[in-house]
C-alpha positions as CSV (number, residue, x, y, z in Angstrom):
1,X,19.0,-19.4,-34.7
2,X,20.4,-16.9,-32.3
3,X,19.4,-13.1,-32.5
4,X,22.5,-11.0,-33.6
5,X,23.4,-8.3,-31.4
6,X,23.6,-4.8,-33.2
7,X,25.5,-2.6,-31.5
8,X,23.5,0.7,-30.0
9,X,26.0,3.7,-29.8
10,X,25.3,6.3,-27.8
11,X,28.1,8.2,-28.0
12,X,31.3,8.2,-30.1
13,X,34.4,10.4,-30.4
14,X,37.8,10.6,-31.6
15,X,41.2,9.8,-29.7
16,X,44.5,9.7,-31.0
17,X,43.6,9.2,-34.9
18,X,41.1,6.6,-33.5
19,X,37.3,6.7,-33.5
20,X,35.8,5.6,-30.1
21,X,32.1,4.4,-29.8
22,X,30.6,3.6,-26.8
23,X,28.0,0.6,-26.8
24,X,24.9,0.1,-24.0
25,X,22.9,-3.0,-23.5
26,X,21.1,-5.0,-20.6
27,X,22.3,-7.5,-19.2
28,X,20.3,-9.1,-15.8
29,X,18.1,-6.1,-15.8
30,X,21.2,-3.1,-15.8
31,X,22.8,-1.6,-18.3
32,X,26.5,-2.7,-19.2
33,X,28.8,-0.8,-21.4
34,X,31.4,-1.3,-24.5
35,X,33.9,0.4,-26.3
36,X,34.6,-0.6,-30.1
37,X,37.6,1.3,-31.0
38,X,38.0,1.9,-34.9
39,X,41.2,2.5,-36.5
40,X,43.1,2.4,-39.8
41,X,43.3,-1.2,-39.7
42,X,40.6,-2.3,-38.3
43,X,38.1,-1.6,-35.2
44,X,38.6,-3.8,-31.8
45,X,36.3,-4.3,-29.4
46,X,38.6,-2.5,-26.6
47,X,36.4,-2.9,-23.1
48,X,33.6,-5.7,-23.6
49,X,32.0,-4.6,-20.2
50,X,31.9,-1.4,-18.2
51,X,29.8,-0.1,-15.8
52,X,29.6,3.2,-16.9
53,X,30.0,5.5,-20.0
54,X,33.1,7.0,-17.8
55,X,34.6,4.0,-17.0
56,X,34.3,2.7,-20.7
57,X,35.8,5.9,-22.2
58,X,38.7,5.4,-19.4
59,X,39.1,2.3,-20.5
60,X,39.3,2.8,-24.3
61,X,41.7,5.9,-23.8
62,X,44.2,3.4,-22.3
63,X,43.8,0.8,-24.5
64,X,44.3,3.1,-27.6
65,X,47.5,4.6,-25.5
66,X,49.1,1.0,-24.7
67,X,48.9,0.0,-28.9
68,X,49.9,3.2,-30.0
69,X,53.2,3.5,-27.4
């Protein structure tokens, strides 16, 4: 059996009636980024890799804004 990955947020924050939460992990040695978007009908993982915090919460912010529009 596989181990499960559990998310590790390290930062979370609300956008648009949306909460944000930004996920780190390794992957080859560096650490990659995620965004899980929650919302009221569910959560999405919104950017499956970043390469920074900055770039995830970029990310998210326009992924929220292009379902919401």
């Amino acid at each position: 059996m596989t181990n499960p990955h559990y998310p590790k947020i390290i930062l979370s924050f609300a956008y648009r009636g949306c909460k944000v939460e930004i996920d780190r992990d390794r992957l080859d040695g560096h650490f990659i980024y995620a965004a899980w978007v929650n919302h009221d009908r569910g959560c999405a993982v919104a950017v499956p890799s970043a390469i920074n915090t900055k770039d995830a919460i970029r990310q998210a912010k326009q992924w929220i804004d292009t379902k919401l529009d």
